[in-house]
N, CA and C atoms as a LAMMPS dump frame, in Angstrom:
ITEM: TIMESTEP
0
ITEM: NUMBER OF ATOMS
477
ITEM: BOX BOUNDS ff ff ff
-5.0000000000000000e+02 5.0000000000000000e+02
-5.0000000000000000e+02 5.0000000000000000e+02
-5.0000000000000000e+02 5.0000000000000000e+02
ITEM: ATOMS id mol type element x y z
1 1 1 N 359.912 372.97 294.34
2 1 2 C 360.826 374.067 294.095
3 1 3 C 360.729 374.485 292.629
4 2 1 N 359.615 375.614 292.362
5 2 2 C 359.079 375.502 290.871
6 2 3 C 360.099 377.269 290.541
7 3 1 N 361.197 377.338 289.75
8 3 2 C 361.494 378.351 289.307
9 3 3 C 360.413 379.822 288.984
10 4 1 N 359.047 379.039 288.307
11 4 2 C 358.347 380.245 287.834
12 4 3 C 357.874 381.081 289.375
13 5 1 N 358.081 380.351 290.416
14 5 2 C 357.63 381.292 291.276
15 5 3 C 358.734 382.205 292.225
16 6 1 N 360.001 382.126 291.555
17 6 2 C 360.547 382.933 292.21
18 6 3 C 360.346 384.265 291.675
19 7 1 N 360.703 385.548 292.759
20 7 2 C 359.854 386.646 292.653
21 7 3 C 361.618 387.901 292.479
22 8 1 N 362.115 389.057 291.859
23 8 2 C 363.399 389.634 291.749
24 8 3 C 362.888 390.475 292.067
25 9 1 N 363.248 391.495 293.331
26 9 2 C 362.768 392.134 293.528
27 9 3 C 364.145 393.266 294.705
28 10 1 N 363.679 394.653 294.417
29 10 2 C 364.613 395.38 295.985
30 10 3 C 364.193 394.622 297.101
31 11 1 N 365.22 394.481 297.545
32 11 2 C 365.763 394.26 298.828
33 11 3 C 364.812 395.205 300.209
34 12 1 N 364.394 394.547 301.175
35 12 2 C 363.702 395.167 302.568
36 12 3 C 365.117 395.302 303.347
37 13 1 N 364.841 396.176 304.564
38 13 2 C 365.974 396.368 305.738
39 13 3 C 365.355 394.539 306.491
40 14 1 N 364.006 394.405 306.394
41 14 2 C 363.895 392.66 306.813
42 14 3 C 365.096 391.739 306.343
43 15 1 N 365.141 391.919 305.468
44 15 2 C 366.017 391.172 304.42
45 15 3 C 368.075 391.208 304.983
46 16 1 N 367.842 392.088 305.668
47 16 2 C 369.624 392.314 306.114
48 16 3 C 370 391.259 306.726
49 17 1 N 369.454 390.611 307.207
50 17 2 C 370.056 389.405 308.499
51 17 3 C 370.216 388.165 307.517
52 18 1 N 369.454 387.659 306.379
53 18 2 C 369.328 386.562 305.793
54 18 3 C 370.489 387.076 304.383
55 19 1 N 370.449 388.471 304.233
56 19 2 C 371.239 388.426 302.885
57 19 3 C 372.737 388.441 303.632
58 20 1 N 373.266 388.732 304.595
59 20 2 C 374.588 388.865 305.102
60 20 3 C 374.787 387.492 305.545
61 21 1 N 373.898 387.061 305.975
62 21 2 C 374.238 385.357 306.306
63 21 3 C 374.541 384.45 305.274
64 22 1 N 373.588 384.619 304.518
65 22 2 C 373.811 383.826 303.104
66 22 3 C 375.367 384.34 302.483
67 23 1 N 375.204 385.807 302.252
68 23 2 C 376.944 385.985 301.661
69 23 3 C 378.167 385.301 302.696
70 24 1 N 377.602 385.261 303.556
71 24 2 C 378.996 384.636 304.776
72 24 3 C 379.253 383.6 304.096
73 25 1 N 378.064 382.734 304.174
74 25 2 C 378.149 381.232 303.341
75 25 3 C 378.603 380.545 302.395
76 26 1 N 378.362 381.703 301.372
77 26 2 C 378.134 381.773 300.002
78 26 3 C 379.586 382.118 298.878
79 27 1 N 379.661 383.464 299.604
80 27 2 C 380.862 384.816 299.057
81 27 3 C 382.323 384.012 299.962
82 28 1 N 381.902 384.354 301.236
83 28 2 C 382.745 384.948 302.021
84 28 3 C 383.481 383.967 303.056
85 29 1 N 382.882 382.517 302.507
86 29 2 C 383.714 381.241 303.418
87 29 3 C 385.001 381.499 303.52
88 30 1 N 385.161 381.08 304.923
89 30 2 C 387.618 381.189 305.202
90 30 3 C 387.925 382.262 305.09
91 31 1 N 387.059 383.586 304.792
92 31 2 C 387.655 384.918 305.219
93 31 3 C 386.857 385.801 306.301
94 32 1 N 387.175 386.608 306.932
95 32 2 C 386.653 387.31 308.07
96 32 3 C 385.521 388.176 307.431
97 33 1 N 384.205 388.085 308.249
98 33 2 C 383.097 388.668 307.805
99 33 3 C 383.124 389.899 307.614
100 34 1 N 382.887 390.813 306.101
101 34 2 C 382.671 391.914 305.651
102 34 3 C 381.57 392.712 305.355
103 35 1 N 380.839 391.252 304.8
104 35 2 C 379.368 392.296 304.614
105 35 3 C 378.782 391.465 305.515
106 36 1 N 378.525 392.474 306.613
107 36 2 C 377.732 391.81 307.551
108 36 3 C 376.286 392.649 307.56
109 37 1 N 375.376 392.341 308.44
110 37 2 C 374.133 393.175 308.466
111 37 3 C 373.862 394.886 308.544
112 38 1 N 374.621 395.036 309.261
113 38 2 C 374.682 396.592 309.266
114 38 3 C 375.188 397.038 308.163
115 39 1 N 376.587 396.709 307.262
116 39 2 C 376.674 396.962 305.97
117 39 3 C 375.723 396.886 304.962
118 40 1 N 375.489 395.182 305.053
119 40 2 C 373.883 395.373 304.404
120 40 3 C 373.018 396.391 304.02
121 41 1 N 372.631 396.819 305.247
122 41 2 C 371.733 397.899 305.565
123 41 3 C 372 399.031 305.083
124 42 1 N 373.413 399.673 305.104
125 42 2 C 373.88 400.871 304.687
126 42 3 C 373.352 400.562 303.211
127 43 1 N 373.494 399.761 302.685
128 43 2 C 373.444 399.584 300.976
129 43 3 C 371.885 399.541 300.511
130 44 1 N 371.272 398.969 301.126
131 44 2 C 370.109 399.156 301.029
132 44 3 C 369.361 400.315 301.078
133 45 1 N 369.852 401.272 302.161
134 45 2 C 369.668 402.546 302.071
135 45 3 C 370.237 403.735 301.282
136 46 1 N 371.556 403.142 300.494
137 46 2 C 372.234 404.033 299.908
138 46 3 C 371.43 404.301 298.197
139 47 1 N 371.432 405.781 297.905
140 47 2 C 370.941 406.022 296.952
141 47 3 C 371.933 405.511 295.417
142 48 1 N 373.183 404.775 295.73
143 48 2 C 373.99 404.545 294.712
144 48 3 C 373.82 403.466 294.465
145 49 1 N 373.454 402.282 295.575
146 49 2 C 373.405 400.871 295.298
147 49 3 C 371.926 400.394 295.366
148 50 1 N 371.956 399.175 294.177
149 50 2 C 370.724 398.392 294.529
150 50 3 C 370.759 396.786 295.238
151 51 1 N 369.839 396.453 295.687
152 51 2 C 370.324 395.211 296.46
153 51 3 C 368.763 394.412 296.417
154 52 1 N 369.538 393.637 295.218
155 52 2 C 368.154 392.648 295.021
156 52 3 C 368.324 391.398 295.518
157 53 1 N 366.968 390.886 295.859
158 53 2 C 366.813 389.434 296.356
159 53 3 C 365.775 388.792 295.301
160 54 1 N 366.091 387.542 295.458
161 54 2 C 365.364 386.527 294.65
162 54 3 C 364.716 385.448 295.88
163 55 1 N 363.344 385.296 296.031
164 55 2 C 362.738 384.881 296.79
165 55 3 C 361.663 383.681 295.802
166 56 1 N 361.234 382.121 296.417
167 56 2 C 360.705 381.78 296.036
168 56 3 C 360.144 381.202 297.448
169 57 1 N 358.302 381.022 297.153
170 57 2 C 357.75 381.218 298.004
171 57 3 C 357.797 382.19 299.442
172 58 1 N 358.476 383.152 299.244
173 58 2 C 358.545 384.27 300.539
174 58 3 C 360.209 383.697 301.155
175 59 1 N 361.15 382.751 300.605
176 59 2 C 361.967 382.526 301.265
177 59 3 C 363.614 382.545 300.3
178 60 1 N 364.52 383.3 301.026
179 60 2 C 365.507 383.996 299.926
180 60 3 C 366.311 382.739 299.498
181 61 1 N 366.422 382.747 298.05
182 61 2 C 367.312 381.968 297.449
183 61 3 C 368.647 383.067 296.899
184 62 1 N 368.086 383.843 296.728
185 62 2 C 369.375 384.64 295.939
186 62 3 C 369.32 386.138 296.259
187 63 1 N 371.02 386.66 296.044
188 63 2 C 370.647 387.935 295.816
189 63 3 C 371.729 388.745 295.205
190 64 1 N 371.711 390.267 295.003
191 64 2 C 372.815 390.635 294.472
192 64 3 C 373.036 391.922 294.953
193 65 1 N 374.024 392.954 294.377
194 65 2 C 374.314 394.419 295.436
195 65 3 C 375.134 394.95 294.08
196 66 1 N 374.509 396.165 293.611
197 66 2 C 375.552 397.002 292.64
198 66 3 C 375.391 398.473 292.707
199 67 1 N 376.629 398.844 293.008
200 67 2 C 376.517 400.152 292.972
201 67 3 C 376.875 401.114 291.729
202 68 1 N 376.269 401.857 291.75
203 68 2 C 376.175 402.411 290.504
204 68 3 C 376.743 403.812 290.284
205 69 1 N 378.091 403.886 289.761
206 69 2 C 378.537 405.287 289.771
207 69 3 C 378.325 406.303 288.548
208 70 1 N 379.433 407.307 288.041
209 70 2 C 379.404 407.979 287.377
210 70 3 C 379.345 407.318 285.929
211 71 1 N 379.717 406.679 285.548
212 71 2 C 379.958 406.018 284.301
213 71 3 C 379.941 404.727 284.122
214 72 1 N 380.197 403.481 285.446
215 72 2 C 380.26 402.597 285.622
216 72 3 C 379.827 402.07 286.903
217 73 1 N 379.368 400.382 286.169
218 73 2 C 378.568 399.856 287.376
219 73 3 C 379.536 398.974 288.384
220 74 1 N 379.43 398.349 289.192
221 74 2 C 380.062 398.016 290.097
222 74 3 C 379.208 396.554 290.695
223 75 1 N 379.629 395.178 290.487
224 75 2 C 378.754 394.101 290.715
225 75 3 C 379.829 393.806 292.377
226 76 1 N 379.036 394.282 293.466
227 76 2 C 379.894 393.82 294.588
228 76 3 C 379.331 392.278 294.864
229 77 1 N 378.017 391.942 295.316
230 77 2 C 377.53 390.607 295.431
231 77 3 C 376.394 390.047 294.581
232 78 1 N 376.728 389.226 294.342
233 78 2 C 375.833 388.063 293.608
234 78 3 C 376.222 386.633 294.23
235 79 1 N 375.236 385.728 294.869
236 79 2 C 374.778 384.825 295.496
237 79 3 C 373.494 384.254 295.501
238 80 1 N 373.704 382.806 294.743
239 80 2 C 372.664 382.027 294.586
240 80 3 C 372.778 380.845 295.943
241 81 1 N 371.603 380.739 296.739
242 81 2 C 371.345 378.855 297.316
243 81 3 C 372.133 378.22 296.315
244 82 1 N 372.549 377.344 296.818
245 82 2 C 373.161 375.661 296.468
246 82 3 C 372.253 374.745 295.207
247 83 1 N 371.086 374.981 296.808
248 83 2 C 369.644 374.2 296.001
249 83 3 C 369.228 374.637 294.63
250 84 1 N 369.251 376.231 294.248
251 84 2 C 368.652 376.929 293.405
252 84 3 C 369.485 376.982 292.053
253 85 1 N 371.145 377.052 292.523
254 85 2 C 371.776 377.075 291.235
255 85 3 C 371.803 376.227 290.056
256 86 1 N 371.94 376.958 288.535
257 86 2 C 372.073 376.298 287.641
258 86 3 C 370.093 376.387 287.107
259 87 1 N 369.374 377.127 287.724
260 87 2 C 368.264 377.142 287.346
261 87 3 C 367.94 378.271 287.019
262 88 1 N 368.925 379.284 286.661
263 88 2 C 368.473 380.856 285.917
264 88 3 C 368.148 381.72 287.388
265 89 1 N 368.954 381.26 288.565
266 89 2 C 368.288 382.407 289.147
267 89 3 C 369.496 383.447 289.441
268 90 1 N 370.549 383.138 289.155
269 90 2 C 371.681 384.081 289.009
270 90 3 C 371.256 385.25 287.959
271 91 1 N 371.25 384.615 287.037
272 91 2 C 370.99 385.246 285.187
273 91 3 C 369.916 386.234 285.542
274 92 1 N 368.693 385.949 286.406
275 92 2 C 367.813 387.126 286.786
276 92 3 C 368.682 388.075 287.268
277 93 1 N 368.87 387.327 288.614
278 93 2 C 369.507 388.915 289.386
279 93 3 C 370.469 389.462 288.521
280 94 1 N 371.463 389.186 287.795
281 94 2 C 371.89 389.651 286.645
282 94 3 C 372.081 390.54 285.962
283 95 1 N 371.147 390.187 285.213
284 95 2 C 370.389 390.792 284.21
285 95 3 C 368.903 391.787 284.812
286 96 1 N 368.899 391.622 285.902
287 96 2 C 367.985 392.713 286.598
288 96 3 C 368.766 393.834 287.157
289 97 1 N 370.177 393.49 288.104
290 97 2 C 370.677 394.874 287.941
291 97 3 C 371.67 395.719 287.215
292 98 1 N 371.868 394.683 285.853
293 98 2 C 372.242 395.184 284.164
294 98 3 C 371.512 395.944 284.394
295 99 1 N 370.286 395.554 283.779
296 99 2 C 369.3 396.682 282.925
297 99 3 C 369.467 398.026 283.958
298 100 1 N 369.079 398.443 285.342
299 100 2 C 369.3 399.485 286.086
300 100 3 C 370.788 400.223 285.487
301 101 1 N 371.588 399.351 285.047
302 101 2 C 372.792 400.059 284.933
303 101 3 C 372.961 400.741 283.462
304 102 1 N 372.063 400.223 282.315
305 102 2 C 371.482 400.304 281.392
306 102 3 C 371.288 401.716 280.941
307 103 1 N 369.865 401.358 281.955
308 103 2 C 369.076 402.599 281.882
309 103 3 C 369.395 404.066 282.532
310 104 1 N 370.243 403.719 283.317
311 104 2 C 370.93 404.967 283.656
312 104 3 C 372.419 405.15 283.008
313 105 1 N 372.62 404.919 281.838
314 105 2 C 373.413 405.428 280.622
315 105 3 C 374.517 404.999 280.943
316 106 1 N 375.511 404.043 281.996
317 106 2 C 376.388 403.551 282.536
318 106 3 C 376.809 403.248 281.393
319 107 1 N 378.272 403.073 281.246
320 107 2 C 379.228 402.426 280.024
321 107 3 C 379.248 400.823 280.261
322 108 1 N 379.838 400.74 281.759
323 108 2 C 380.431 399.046 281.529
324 108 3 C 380.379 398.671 283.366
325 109 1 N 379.896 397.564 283.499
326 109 2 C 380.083 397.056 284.899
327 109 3 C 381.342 396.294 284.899
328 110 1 N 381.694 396.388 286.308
329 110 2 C 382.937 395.512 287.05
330 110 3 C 382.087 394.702 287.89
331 111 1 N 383.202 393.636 287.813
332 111 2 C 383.404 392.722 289.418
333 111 3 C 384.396 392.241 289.658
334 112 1 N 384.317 391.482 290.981
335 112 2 C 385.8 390.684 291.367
336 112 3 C 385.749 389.6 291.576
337 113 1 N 386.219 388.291 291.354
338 113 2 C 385.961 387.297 292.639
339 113 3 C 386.47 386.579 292.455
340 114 1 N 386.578 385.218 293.066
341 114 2 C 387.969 384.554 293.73
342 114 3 C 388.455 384.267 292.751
343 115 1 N 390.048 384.002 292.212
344 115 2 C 390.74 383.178 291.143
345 115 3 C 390.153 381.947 291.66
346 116 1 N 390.001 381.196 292.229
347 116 2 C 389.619 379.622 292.607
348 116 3 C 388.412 379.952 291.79
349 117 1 N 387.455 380.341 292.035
350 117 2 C 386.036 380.226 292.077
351 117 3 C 385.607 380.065 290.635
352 118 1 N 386.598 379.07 289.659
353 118 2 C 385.851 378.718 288.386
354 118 3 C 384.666 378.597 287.834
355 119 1 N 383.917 378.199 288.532
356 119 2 C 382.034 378.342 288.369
357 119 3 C 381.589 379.585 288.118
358 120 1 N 381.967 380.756 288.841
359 120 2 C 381.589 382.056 288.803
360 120 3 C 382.445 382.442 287.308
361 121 1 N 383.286 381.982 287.044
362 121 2 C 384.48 382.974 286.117
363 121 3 C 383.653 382.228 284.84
364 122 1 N 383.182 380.626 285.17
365 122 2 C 382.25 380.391 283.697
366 122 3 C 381.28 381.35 283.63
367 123 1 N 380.384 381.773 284.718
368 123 2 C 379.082 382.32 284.905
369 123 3 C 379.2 383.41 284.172
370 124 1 N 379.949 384.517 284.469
371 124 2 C 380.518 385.735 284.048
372 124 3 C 380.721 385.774 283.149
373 125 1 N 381.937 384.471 282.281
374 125 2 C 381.997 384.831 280.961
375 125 3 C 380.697 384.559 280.417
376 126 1 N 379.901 383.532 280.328
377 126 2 C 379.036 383.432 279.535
378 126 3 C 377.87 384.526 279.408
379 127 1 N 377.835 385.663 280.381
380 127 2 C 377.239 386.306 280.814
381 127 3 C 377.905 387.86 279.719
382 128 1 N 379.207 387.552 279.212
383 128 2 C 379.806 388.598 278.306
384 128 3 C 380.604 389.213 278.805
385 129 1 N 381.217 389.016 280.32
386 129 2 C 382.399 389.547 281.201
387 129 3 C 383.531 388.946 280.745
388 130 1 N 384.473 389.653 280.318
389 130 2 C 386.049 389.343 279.862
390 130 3 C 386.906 389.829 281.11
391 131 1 N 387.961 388.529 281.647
392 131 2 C 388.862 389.286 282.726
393 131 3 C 389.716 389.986 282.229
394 132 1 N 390.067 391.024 283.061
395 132 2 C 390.582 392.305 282.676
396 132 3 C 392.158 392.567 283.083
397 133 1 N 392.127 391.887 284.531
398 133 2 C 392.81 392.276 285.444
399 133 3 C 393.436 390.965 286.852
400 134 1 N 394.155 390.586 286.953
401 134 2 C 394.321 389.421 288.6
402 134 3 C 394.714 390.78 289.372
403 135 1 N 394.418 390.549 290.329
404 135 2 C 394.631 391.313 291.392
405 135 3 C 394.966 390.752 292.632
406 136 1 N 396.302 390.433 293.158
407 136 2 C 396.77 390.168 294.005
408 136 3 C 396.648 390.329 295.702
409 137 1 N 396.004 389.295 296.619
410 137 2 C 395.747 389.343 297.656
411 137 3 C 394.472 390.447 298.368
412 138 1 N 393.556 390.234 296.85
413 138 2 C 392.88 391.22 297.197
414 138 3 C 391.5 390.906 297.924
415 139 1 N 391.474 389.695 298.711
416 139 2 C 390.68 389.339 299.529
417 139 3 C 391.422 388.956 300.705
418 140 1 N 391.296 389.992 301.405
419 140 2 C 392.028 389.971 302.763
420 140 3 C 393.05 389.303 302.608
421 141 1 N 394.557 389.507 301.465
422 141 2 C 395.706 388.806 301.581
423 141 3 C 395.705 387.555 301.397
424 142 1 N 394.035 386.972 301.196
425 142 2 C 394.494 385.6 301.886
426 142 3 C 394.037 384.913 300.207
427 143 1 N 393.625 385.441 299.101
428 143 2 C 393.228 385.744 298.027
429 143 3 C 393.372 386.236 296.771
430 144 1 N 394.08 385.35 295.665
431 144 2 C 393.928 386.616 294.641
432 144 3 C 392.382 387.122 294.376
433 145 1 N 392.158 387.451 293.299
434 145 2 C 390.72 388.004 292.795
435 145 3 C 390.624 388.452 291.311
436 146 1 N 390.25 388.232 290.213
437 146 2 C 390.231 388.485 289.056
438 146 3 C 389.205 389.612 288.748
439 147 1 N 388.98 390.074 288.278
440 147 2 C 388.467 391.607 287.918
441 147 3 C 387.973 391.253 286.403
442 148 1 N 386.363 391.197 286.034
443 148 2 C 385.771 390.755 285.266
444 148 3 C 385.261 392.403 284.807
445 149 1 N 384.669 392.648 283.376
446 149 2 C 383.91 393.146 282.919
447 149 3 C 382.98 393.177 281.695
448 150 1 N 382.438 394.313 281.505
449 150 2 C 381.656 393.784 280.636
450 150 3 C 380.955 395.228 280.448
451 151 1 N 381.111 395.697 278.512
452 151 2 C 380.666 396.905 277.861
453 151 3 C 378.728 397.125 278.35
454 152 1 N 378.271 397.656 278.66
455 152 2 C 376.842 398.147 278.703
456 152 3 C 376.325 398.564 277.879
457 153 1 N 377.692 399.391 276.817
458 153 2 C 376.837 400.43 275.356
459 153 3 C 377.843 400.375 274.342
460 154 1 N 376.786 399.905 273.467
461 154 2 C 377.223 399.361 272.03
462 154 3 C 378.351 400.863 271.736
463 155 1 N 379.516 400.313 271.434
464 155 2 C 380.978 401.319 270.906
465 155 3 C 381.686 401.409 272.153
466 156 1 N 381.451 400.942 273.739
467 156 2 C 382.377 401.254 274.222
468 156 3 C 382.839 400.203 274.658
469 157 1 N 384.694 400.408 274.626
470 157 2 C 385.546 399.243 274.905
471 157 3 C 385.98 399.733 276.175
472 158 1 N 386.298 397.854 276.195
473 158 2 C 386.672 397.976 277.337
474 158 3 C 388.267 398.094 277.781
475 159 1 N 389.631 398.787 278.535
476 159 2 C 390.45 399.356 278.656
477 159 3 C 390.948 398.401 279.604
């Protein structure tokens, strides 16, 4: 399991069945399935979002989903394997659909995710995401959710 050969790359419509499974796993344990395959798919096809996977040897370890609006980016999923974490393959997908958000002149990305989920809230900060916001029951009620961000362009703050 050699890191240099994992490959960051868009997402295939192949790819819908293994990336919605993995988020079930991953994201979305103890709550009712949201991004399922056909969602998937919509995103993959949508001209606003990108949806990268991280594959080593042809087989998915990771992936992520951001949509990209008028001014700001939007981090809906990021999901690493078990096996894979803690070996930079988050920090790719990352920092791979940063830069997209980058380069298309975006101010600042969001995300959300569980108040429990301390691992992610280290990940994020160290990553330069400051929480912004708790947001109450905002995973199906059954959930708070903290609301992370993070400036894209040097002078703009974040509100």
């Amino acid at each position: 399991m050699d890191i240099k050969q994992t490959t960051i790359a868009l997402a295939h419509v192949d790819d819908v069945y293994n990336i919605a499974s993995m988020s079930r796993v991953i994201i979305e344990h103890g709550l009712q399935w949201s991004w399922t395959p056909e969602r998937i798919g919509r995103c993959i096809l949508s001209p606003d979002i990108n949806v990268v996977t991280a594959k080593n040897d042809g087989e998915l370890i990771g992936f992520g989903l951001m949509f990209y609006g008028n001014s700001k980016a939007h981090l809906n999923l990021l999901g690493v394997d078990a096996n894979w974490r803690s070996r930079g393959v988050g920090h790719e997908l990352l920092t791979w659909l940063e830069k997209c958000a980058v380069t298309a002149g975006l101010e600042c990305c969001q995300l959300e995710l569980r108040e429990s989920n301390r691992k992610a809230r280290k990940f994020y900060s160290a990553h330069g995401y400051t929480e912004i916001e708790r947001v109450r029951g905002y995973y199906q009620q059954q959930e708070n959710a903290i609301r992370m961000a993070r400036s894209l362009q040097e002078g703009y703050f974040l509100s």
